[in-house]
C-alpha positions as CSV (number, residue, x, y, z in Angstrom):
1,X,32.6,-24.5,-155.7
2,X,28.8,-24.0,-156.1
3,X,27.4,-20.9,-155.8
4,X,23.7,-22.1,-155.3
5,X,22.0,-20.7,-152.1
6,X,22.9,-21.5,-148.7
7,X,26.0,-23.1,-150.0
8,X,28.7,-20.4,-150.2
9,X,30.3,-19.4,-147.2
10,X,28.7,-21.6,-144.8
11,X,29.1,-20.8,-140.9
12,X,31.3,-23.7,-140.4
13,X,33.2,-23.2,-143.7
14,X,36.6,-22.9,-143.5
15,X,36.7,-20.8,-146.8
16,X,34.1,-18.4,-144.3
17,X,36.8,-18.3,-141.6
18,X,39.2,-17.5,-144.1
19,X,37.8,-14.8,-145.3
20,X,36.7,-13.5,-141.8
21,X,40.4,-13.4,-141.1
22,X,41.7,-12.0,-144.2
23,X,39.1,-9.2,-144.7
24,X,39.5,-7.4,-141.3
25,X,39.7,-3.9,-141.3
26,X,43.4,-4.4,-140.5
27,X,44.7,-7.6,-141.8
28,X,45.2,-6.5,-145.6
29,X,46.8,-3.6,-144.8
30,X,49.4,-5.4,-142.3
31,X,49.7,-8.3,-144.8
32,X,50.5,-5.7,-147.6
33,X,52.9,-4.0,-145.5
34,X,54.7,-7.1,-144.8
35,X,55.4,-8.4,-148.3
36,X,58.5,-7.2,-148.9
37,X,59.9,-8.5,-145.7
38,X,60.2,-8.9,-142.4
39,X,59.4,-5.8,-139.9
40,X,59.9,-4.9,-136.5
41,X,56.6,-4.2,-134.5
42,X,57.7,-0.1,-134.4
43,X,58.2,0.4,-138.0
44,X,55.0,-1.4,-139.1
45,X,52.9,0.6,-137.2
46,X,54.6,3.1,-138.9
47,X,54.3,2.0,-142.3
48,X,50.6,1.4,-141.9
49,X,49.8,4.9,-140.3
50,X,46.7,5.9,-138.4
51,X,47.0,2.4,-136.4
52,X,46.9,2.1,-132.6
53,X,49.8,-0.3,-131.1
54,X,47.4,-1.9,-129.3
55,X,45.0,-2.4,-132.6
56,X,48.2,-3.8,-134.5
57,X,49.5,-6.0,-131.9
58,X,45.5,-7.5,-132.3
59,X,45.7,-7.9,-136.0
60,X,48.9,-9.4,-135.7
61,X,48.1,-12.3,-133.3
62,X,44.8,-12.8,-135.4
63,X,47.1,-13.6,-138.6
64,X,49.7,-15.4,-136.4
65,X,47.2,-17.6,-135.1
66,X,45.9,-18.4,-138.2
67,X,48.8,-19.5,-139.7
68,X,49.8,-16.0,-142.0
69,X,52.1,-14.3,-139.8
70,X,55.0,-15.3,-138.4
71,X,56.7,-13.6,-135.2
72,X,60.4,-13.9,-135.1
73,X,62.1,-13.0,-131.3
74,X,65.5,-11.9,-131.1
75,X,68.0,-13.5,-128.4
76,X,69.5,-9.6,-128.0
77,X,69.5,-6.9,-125.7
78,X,67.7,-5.0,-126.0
79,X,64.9,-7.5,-127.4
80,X,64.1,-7.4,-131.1
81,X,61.0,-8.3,-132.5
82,X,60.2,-8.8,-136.3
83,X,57.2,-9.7,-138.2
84,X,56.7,-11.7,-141.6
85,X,55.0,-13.3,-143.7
86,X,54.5,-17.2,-143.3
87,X,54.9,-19.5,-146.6
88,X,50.9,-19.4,-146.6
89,X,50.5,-16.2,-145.7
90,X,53.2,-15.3,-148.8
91,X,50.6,-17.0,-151.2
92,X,47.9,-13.6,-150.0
93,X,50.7,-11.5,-151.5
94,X,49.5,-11.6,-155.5
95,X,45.9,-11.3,-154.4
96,X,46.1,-8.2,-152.1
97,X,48.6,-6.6,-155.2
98,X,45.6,-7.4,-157.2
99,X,43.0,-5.6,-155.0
100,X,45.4,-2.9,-154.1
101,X,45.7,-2.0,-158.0
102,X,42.0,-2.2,-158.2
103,X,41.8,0.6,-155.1
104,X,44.0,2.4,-157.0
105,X,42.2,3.1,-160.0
106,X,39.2,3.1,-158.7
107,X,39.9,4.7,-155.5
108,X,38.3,8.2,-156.4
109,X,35.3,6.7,-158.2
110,X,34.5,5.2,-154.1
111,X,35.4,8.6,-152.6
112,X,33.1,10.4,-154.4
113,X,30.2,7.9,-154.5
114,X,30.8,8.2,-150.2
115,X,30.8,12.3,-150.9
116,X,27.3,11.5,-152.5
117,X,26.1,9.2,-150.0
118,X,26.7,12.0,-147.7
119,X,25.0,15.0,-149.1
120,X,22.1,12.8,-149.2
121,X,22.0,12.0,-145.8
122,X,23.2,15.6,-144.9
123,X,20.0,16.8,-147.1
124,X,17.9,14.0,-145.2
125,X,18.9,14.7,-141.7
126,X,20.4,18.2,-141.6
127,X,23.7,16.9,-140.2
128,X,26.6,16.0,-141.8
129,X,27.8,12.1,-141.0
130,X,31.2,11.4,-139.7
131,X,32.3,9.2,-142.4
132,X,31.1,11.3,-145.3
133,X,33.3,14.7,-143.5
134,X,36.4,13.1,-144.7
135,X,38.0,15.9,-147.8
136,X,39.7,14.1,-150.5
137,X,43.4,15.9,-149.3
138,X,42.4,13.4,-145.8
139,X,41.9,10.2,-148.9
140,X,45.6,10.9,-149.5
141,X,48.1,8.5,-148.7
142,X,52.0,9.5,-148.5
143,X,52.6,8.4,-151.4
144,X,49.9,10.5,-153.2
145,X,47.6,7.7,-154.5
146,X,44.0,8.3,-153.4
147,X,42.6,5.3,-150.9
């Protein structure tokens, strides 16, 4: 792959697509969340938190219809729905482990760099931005790890 000018990540370039798929603000977190198995529609939105229904059922359809997400129906009643990983989308499951570590350590070092950005802007403007108003207890996930 060259990485001369006006050669990486071309419009038509599938590795572009790719990575327009993958690297919704979604899509990592639902493909994380599905690695260790399948999951019914309910409990993933669940799992993920802070995710509309609507907004998962999106992301979703976006992975399934690009070939990382698989959507398994039930012949029950009532209807059951599950959702997992496709043998491609399986191959994403080392990467994101390798970029969720990476938040992980480096998690806090972000936080407070956006805590920064947002005095100065405060000290610029007067007004606090929305996205610098988040408190590190907010940064906390259920676990405890910092985003």
């Amino acid at each position: 792959m060259s990485l001369r000018p006006g050669t990486v990540f071309l419009t038509d370039c599938p590795t572009r697509l790719t990575m327009e798929v993958i690297t919704g603000k979604w899509a990592v977190i639902d493909l994380f969340a599905l690695g260790d198995g399948p999951v019914r529609h309910g409990d993933l939105a669940e799992l993920v938190g802070c995710i509309s229904r609507k907004v998962l059922t999106q992301t979703l359809r976006r992975l399934q219809d690009n070939g990382l997400v698989e959507r398994h129906v039930y012949a029950e009643a009532p209807p059951r729905v599950e959702y997992g990983l496709t043998e491609l989308g399986r191959t994403l499951k080392e990467p994101i482990k390798m970029l969720t570590d990476w938040a992980v350590v480096h998690g806090e070092a972000v936080a407070e760099m956006q805590e920064t950005a947002g005095r100065r802007a405060e000290d610029a403007t007067g007004q606090r931005p929305a996205a610098a108003s988040t408190t590190r207890d907010q940064r906390t996930t259920s676990s405890g790890a910092s985003r």
